[in-house]
Each structure stands twice: as C-alpha cells, then as structure tokens.
N, C-alpha and C positions, 0 to 999 in steps of 0.2 A: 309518116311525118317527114315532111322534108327536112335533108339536115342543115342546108341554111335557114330555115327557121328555127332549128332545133339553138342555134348557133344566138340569131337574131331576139329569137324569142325571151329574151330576159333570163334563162335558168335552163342551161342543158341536163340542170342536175348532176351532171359531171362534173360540174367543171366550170365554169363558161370557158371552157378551150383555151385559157390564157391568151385571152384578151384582158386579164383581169393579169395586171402584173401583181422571207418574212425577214422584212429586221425588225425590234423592235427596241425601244428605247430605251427602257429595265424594267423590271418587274415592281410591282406594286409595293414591295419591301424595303424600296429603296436599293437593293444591291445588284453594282450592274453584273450582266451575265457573263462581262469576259472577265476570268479568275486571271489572266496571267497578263494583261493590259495590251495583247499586240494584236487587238481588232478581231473584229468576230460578228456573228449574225446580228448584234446589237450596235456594232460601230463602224460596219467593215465599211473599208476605203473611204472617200470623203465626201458619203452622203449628207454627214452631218444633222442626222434628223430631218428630213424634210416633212412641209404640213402639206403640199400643195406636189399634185403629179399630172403633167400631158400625158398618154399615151397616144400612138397612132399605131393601128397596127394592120397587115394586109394579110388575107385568109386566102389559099386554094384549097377547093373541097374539091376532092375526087368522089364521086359517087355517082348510080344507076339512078335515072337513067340521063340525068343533062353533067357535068362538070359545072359550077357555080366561085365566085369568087365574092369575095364581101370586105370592107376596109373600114375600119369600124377610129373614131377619135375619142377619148375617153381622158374625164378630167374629176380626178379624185381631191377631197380636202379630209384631212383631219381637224376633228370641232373636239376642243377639251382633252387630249390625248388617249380619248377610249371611244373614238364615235368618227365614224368613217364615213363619206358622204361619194356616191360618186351618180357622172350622168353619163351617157355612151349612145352617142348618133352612128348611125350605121349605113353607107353604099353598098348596095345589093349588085349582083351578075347574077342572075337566077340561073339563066343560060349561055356560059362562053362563045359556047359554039355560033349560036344565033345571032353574037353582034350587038342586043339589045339593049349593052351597055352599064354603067353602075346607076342607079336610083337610088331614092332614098326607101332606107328598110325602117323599121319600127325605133321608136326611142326608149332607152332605158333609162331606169332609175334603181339605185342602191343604198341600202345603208345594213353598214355594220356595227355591231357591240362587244367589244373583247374587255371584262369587267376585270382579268387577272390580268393582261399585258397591254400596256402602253405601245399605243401603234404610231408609225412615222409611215411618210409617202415616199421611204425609199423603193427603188425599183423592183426589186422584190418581193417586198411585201404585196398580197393578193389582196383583193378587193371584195371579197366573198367569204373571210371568216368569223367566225365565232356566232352569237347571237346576228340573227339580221331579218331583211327582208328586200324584195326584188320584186319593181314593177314595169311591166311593158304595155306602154301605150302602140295602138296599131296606127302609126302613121307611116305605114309601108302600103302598097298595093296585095291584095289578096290574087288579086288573079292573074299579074304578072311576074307573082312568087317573090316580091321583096318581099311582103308582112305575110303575120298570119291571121291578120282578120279578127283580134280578139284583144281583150283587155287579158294580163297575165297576172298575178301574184304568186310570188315563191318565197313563201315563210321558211326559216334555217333557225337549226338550231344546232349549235357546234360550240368547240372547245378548244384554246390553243394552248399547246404546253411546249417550253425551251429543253430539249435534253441537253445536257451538256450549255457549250458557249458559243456551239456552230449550227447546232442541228433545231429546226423544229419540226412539230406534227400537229396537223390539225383536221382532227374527224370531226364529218359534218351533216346531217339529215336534213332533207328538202323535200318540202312539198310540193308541187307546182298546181294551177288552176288556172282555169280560162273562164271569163263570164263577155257580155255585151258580144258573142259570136254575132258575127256576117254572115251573111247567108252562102252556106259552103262551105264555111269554115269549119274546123274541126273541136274538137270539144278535147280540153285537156284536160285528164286528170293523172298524176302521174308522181310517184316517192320515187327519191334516188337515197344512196349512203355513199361519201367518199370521202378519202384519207387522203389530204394535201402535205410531205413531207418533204422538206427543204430544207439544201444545206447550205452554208453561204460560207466563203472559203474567206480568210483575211483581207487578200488581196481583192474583196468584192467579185468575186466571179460565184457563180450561184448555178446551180442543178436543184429542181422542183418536180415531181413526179406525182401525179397524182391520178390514182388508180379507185374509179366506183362503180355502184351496178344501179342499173335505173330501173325499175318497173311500172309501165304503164295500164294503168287501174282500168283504164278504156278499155284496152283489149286483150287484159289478162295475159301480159309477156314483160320477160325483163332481159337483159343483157348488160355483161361488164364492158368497160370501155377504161380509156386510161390515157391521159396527156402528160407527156415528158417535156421541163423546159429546159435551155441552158442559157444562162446569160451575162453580161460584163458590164462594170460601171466604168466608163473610161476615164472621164470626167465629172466634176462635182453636178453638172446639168446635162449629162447624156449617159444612155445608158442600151446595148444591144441585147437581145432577143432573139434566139428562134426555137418553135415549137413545133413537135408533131403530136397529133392524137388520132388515134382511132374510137368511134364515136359510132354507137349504135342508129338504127333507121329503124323504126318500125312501121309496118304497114297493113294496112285490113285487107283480108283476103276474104272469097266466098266460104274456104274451111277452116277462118280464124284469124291468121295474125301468118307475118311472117317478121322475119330479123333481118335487117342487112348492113351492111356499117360503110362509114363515111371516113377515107381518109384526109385530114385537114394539115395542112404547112401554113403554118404564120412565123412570118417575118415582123417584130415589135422593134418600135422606137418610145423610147423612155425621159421625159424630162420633170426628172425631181426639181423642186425650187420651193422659198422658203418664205417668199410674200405673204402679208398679213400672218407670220406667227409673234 
C-alpha cells in the first residue's frame, strides 16, 4: 500500500498523520476543567471556543521506492457542541523526483461524536475523535498514484476523557473498508487501535503524540507506528504546526506480506474563527 494513499485514503488508521489538527469547552456537568482560572486545555490562550477551523497543511513522505509530497486543505465545523463535521481536498506528488507535479488526490469526508465533551475548532483539537465515521471518495487518479481507486469507509469508535486541566487522552478503534474497486485497485480491509494524548500548556502551545498498530486483514500483518505534533496559537486566527510520523507500508510479496514504513514531515497552518456560532 502506498503510503501517500495510506495518507490520502480517508483513515491511515493511525492517525490521519495530523492533518487532522484537544481543547474542549467543559464537560457536560457544567464545570469548567480549569480548577485555578489561569487557562488550560479548555481555554488556553485566545481561541475563544472556536465553531469553524481552515487548515492547510504540506506533507513530505520519505519512502521506497519514489519520495511523494501531498498538501491537503481542510475545513472543520462544529454542529451543536458534540458533532464535528469536517471535508479535506487533497494535491498529490505521487513522484518528486519525476516532475509530475501536485494533482488532485481523493476527497474526504468526516464526522465526529464526543457525547461526554463539548468540542470547539480550536487548533488543537483533532478531527478524528470519539464516536465517528470517514468517507473517501476516489477523485484522485489510480494510476498516476494520486487516489486509490476505491470508495473507503472507516467506522471509529473511541472515548475522550480530561485528566487533570491540561492533559487529554483519547483511545480509538478503526475499521477501514474499500468497495466500488477500479480495476487494479487494491482491496482494503484493515483494523487499527490508537491512543491520541494531548497536552496543551496555558499559554496555548500544545504537544500531541499519538502512538497506534494497524493490522491489515488482507494480508495477515500489522505494524505500530506513531505521530508526534507540537504547536502554537499566536493569534486568536492563526495558529503553527509541525509534525513527524513514522507510518507503516505494507506490501504483498510472493511469501506474504512484507513491512516497511514511511517517514512523513508536515508543516500545518491553522485558522480558528467563529462565524455562524
């Protein structure tokens, strides 16, 4: 599996590599999370609760046997303060080296349900927890290696809890599935588990680490993998990013299956804002 498709494809199962930029508003009890009032994962710096998030963000994937870059735009809303909506168009470099240039990669679609926390579009906050689901249409090329040639759905089902006023955790299990294959295309079937763990410091600067193992049902292999972010609100409407992950490959051999993994650098820009809340 290519890992810009792995990337592209709606649900790395990991992760989506953060592109998927927690704070959250307060818990359903009514009492907010910060005990001592001087800003915390729930207030920090002057995101203000945002309903409404830009991202833009730029991928190098290092990996056997082409190098690939991908720049993906992604525009989140929150509907009701427990329902996450987001879309994410994606330019593909299948091959640097070649010249070939960015195309369009496949489109996504998201939606989350977190029924115990109230979620905001601050920067932080990811795009990919609690209850959800993830759909990838293939309007990418199959055999210029932008898409993968296949409709995708990836049912989640996960949990978020606050420890403390700074810290959250959120474990998540994914399915993924391919139907409507192209001819050549590959057939997904594939379960991940990962633990997204976030701290977010008063002054809004944020460290996310999120470490999970994928196993692919296709070809009986799995592999861990794990994306680190850090990042800064500077402003109440911008906000920096950058991420690394290492991110499993898998591929069909004559005696099976083999592993090989994909290093990826993203560089994220962040634009909270607060229209139509």
């Amino acid at each position: 599996m290519n890992a810009a498709k792995i990337l592209i494809g709606g649900a790395s199962l990991l992760l989506t590599c953060a592109h998927s930029s927690i704070g959250y508003a307060q818990t359903d009890n009514g009492s907010n999370g910060n005990a001592n009032g001087n800003g915390s994962v729930l207030s920090a710096g002057q995101a203000q609760g945002a309903v409404n998030r830009v991202d833009v963000a730029a991928s190098y994937i290092e990996q056997a046997p082409a190098d690939q870059a991908v720049v993906e735009s992604k525009y989140t809303r929150i509907i009701g303060s427990h329902h996450q909506v987001t879309v994410v168009a994606a330019l593909v470099d299948s091959d640097i080296d070649s010249g070939s240039g960015l195309r369009a990669g496949d489109l996504r679609f998201g939606y989350s349900f977190t029924p115990n926390q109230k979620l905001t579009a601050n920067p932080w906050v990811p795009s990919d927890v609690g209850i959800g689901m993830g759909l990838s249409i293939p309007t990418g090329d199959l055999d210029d290696g932008t898409g993968t040639g296949s409709w995708r759905l990836a049912p989640r089902l996960g949990y978020v809890a606050t420890i403390g006023s700074n810290f959250v955790i959120a474990p998540s299990l994914e399915y993924i599935f391919s139907f409507g294959e192209e001819t050549g295309a590959k057939e997904i079937r594939a379960a991940g588990i990962s633990v997204q763990m976030l701290y977010v410091a008063p002054e809004a600067f944020w460290v996310q680490w999120t470490p999970g193992y994928v196993y692919d049902i296709e070809l009986d292999d799995g592999a861990f993998g794990n994306v680190i972010r850090i990042g800064k609100l500077f402003a109440q409407h911008f906000a920096l990013s950058i991420d690394y992950g290492r991110l499993p490959v898998f591929s069909k051999t004559l005696g099976g299956s083999t592993t090989d993994y994909a290093n990826v650098w993203t560089l994220g820009v962040h634009f909270p804002f607060n229209y139509g809340q």
